[in-house]
C-alpha atoms as a printed R data frame, in Angstrom:
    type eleno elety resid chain resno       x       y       z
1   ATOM     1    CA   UNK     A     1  81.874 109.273 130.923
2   ATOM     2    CA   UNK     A     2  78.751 108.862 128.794
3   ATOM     3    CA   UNK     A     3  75.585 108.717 130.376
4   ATOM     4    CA   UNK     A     4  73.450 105.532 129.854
5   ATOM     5    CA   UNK     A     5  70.619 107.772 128.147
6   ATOM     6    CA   UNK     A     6  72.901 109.123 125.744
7   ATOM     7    CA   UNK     A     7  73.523 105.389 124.328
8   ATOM     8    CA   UNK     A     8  71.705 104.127 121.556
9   ATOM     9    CA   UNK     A     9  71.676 100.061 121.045
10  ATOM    10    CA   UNK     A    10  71.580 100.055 116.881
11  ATOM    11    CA   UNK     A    11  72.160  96.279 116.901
12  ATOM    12    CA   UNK     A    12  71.886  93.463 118.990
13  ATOM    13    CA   UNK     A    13  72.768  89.890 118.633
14  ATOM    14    CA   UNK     A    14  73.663  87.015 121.455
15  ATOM    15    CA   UNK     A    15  77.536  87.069 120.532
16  ATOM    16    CA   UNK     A    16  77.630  91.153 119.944
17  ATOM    17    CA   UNK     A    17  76.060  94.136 119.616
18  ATOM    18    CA   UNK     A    18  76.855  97.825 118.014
19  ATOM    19    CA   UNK     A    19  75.918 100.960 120.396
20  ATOM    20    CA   UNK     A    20  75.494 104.771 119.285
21  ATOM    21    CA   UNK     A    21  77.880 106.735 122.312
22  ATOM    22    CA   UNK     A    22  76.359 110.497 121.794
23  ATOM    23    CA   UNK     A    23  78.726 111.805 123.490
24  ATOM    24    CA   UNK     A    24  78.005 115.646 122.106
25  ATOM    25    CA   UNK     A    25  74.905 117.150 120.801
26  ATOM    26    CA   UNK     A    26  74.933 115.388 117.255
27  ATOM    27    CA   UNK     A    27  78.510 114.128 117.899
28  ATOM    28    CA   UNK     A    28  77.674 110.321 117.530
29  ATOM    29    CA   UNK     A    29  80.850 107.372 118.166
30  ATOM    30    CA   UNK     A    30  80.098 104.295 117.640
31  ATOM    31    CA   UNK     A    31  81.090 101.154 119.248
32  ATOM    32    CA   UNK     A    32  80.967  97.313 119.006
33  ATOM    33    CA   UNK     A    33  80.627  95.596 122.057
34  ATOM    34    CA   UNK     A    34  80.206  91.868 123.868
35  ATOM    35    CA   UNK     A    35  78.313  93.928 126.610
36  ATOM    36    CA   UNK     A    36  74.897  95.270 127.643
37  ATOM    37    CA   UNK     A    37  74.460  99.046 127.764
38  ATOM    38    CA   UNK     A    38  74.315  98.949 131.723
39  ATOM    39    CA   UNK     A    39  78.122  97.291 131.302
40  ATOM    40    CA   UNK     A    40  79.442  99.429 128.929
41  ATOM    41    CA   UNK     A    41  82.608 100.297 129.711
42  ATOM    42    CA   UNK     A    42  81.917 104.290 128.577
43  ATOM    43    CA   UNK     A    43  78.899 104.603 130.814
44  ATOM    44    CA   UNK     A    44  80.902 103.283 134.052
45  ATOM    45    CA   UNK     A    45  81.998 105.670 137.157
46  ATOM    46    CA   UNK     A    46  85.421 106.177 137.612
47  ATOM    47    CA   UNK     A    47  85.645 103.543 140.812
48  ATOM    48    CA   UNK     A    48  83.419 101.128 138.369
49  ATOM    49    CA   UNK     A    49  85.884 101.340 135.554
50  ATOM    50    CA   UNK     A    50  89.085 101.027 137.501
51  ATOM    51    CA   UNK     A    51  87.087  97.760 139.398
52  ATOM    52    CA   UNK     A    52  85.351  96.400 136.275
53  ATOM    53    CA   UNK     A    53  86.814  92.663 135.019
54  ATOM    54    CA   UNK     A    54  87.518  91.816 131.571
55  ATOM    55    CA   UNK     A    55  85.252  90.192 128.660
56  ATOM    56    CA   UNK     A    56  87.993  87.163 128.171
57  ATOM    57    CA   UNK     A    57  91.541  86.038 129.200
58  ATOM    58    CA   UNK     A    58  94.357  85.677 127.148
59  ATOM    59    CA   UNK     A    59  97.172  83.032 128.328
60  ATOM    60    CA   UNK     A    60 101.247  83.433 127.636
61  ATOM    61    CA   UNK     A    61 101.585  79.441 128.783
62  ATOM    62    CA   UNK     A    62 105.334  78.362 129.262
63  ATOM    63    CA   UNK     A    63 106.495  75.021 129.408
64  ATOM    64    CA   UNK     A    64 109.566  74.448 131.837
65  ATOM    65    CA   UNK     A    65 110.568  71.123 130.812
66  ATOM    66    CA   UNK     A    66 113.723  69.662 132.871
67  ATOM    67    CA   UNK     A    67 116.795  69.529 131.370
68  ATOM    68    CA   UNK     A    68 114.865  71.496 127.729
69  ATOM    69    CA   UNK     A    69 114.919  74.791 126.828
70  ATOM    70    CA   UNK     A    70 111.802  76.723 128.428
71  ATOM    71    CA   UNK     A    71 109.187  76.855 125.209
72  ATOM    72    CA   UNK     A    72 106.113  79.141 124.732
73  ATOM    73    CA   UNK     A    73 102.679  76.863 124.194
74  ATOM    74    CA   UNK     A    74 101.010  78.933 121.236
75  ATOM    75    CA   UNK     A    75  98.229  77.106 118.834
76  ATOM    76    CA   UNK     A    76  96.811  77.697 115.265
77  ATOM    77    CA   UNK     A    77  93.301  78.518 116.023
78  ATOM    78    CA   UNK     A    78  90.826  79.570 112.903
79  ATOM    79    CA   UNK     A    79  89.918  83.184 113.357
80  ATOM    80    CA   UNK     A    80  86.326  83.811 111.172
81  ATOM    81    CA   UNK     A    81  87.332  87.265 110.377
82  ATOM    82    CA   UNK     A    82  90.715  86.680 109.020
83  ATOM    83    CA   UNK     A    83  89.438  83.551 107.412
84  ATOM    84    CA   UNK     A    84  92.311  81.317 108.164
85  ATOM    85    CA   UNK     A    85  94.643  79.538 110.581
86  ATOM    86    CA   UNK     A    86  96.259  82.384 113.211
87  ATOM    87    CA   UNK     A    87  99.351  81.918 115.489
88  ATOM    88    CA   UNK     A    88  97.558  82.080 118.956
89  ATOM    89    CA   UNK     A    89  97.845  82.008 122.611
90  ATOM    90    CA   UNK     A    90  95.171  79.917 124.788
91  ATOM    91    CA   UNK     A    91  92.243  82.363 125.462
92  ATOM    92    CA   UNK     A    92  88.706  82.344 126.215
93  ATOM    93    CA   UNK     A    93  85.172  84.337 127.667
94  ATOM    94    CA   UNK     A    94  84.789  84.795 131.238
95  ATOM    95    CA   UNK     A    95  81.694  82.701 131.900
96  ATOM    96    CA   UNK     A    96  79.302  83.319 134.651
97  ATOM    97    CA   UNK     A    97  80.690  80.915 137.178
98  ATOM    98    CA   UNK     A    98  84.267  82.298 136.295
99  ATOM    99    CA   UNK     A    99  82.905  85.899 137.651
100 ATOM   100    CA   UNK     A   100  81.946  84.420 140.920
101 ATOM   101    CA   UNK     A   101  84.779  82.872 141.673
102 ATOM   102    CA   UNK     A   102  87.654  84.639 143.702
103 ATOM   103    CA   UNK     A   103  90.089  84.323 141.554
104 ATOM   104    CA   UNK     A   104  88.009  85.003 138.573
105 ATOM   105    CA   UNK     A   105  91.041  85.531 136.047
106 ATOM   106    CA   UNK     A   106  93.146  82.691 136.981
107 ATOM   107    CA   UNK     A   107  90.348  80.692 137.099
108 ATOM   108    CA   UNK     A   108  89.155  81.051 133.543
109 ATOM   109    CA   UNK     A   109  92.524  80.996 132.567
110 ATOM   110    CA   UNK     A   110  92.723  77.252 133.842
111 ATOM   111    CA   UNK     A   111  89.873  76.183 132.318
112 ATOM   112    CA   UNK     A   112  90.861  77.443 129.474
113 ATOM   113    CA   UNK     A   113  94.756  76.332 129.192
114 ATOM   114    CA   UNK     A   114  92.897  72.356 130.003
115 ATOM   115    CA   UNK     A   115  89.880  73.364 127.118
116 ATOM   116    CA   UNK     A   116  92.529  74.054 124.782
117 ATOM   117    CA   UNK     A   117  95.360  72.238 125.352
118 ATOM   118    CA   UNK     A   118  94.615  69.936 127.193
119 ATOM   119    CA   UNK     A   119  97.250  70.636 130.239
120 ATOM   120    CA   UNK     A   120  95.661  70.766 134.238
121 ATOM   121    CA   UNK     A   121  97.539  73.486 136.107
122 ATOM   122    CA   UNK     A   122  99.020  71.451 139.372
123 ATOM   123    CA   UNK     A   123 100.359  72.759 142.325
124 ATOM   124    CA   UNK     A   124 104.280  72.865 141.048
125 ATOM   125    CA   UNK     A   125 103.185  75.128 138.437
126 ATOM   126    CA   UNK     A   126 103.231  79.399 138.511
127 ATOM   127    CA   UNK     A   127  99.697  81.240 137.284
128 ATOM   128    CA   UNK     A   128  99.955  84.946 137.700
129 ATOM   129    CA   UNK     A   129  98.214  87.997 136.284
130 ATOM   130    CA   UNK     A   130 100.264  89.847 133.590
131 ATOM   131    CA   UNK     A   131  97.654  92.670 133.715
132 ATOM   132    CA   UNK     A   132  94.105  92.867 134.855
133 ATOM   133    CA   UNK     A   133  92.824  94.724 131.513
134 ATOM   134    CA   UNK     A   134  93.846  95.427 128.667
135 ATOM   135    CA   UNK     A   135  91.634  96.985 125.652
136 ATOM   136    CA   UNK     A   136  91.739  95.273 122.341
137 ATOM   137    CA   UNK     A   137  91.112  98.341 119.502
138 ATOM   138    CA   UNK     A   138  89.047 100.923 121.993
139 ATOM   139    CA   UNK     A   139  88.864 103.061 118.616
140 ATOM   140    CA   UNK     A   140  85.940 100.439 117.700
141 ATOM   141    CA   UNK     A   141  85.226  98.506 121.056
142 ATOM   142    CA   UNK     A   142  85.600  97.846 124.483
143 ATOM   143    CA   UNK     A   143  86.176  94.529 124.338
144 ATOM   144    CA   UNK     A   144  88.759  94.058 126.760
145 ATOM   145    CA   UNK     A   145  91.435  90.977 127.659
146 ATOM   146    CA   UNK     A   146  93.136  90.168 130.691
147 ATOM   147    CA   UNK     A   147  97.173  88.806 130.427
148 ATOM   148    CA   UNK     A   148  97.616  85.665 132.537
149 ATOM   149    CA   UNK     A   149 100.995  84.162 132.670
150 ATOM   150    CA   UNK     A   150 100.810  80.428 133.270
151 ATOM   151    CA   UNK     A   151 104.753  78.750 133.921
152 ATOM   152    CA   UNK     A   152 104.144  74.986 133.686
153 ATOM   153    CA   UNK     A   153 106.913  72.900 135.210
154 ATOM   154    CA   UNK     A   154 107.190  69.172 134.234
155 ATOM   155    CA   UNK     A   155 109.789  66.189 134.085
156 ATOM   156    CA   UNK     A   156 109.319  65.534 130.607
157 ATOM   157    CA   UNK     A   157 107.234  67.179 127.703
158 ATOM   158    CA   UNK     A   158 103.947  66.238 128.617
159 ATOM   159    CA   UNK     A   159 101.436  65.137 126.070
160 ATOM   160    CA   UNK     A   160  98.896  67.655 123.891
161 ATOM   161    CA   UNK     A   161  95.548  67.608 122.974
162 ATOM   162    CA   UNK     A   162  93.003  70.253 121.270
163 ATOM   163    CA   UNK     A   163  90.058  67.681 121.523
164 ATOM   164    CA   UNK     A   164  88.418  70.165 124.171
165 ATOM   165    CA   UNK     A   165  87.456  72.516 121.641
166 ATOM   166    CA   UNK     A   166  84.131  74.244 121.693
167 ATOM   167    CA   UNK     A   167  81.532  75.352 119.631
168 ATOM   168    CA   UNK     A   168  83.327  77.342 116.456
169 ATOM   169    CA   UNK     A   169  86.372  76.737 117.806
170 ATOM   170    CA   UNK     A   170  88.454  74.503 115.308
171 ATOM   171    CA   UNK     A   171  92.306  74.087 115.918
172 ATOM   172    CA   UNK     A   172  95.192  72.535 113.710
173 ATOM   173    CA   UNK     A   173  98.347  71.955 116.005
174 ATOM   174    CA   UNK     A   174 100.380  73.319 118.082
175 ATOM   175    CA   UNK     A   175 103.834  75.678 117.876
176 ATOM   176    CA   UNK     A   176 106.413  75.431 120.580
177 ATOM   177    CA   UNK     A   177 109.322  77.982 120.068
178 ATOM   178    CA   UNK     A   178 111.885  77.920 122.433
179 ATOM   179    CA   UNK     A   179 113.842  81.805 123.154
180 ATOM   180    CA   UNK     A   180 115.094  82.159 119.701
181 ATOM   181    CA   UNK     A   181 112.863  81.020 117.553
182 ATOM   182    CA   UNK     A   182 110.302  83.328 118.932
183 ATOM   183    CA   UNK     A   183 112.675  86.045 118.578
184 ATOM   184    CA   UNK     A   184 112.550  84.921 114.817
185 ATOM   185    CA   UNK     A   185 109.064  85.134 114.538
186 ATOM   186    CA   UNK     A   186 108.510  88.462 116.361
187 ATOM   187    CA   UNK     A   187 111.039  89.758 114.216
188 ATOM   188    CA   UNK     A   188 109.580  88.288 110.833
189 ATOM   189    CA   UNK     A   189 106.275  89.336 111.783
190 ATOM   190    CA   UNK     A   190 104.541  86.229 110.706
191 ATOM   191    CA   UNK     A   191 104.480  82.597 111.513
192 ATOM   192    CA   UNK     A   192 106.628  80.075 110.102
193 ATOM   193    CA   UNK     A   193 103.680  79.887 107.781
194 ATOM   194    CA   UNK     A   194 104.177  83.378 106.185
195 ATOM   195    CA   UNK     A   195 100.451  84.213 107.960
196 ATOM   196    CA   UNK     A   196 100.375  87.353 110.493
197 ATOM   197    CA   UNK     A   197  98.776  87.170 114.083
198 ATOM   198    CA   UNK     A   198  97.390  89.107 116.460
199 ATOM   199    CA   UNK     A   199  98.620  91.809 118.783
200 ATOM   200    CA   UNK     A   200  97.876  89.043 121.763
201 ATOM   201    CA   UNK     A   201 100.698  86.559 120.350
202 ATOM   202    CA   UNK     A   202 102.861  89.257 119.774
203 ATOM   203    CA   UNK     A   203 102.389  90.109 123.377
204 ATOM   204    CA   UNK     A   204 103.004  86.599 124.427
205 ATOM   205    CA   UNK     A   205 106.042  86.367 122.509
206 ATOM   206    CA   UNK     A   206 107.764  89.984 123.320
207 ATOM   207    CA   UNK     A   207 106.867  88.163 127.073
208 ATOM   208    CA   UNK     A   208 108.883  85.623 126.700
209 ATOM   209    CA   UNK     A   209 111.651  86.643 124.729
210 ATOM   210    CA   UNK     A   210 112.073  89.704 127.525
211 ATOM   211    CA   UNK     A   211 112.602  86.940 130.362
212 ATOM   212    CA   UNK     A   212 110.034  88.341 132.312
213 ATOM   213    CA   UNK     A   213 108.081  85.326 133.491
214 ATOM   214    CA   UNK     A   214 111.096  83.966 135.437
215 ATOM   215    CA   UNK     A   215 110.399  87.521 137.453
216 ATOM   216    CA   UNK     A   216 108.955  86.522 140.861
């Protein structure tokens, strides 16, 4: 653990900000985070790292359609830094009034499955957490993402809609592969568009593909 003196904020921003972990005499890390110093996860106690929640949640979304093959909801969501279109899973910030709820993971998860695809969770439907926290690159951050399964059962395919999109967020479509098409694409490596995506879709796909969100 690094102590809260021996962090230096070198640049600060509303969205992020870049921190100096000495964490030897002139031994300097460095490390770009969504959090204040005080939440850092480096300067955290043991009990207040293994307690601490995560900076966003990341859905795997199923759709259980009867009488269809069970298909995994991704999206094409424009990613600034890669400067293009990526295959993606429904995922978003824990807000303030997520953190006070409960259930705080589910319940961003929710919101964010309705934000982004425009699908309520309902009462015949299965949301469970995959894992509480996982880091993204902790060589360069500590931004961190919890795994939320989501197994949405309906009737009949139910209608889409990316029209709850906020600020930068800009979407074109949807993909819907069913077992074996997403064992295509995690074995191609890229989408059917020839464009990689991120360790979080590969994730959701290895997910589904391995059966494991029919586990109770």
């Amino acid at each position: 653990m690094i102590k809260t003196k021996d962090i230096k904020t070198l640049f600060e921003s509303g969205y992020v900000r870049v921190y100096d972990l000495q964490y030897a005499p002139d031994k300097h890390y460095y490390n770009a985070s969504r959090r204040v110093k005080e939440e850092l996860a480096a300067a955290k106690s043991g009990e207040a790292f293994r307690n601490m929640l995560p900076d966003a949640v990341s859905c795997f979304v199923i759709l259980d359609v009867k009488g269809k093959k069970p298909r995994l909801l991704l999206s094409y969501e424009y990613r600034y830094p890669a400067g293009r279109y990526l295959l993606s899973v429904p995922a978003g910030l824990l807000d303030p009034q997520d953190r006070a709820e409960k259930e705080a993971l589910l319940h961003t998860a929710i919101r964010e499955i309705r934000e982004e695809t425009g699908l309520s969770v309902s009462e015949q439907d299965t949301v469970k957490v995959v894992n509480p926290l996982v880091f993204s690159t902790p060589g360069m951050t500590d931004e961190s993402n919890a795994l939320v399964c989501a197994v949405l059962h309906r009737k009949e395919m139910p209608p889409l809609s990316q029209k709850g999109a906020k600020g930068s967020e800009l979407f074109d479509g949807f993909c819907m592969p069913d077992r074996t098409e997403a064992q295509s694409i995690l074995k191609k490596g890229t989408d059917d568009r020839g464009i990689f995506y991120s360790v979080y879709t590969w994730a959701a796909l290895l997910y589904f593909v391995s059966d494991l969100w029919r586990e109770e």
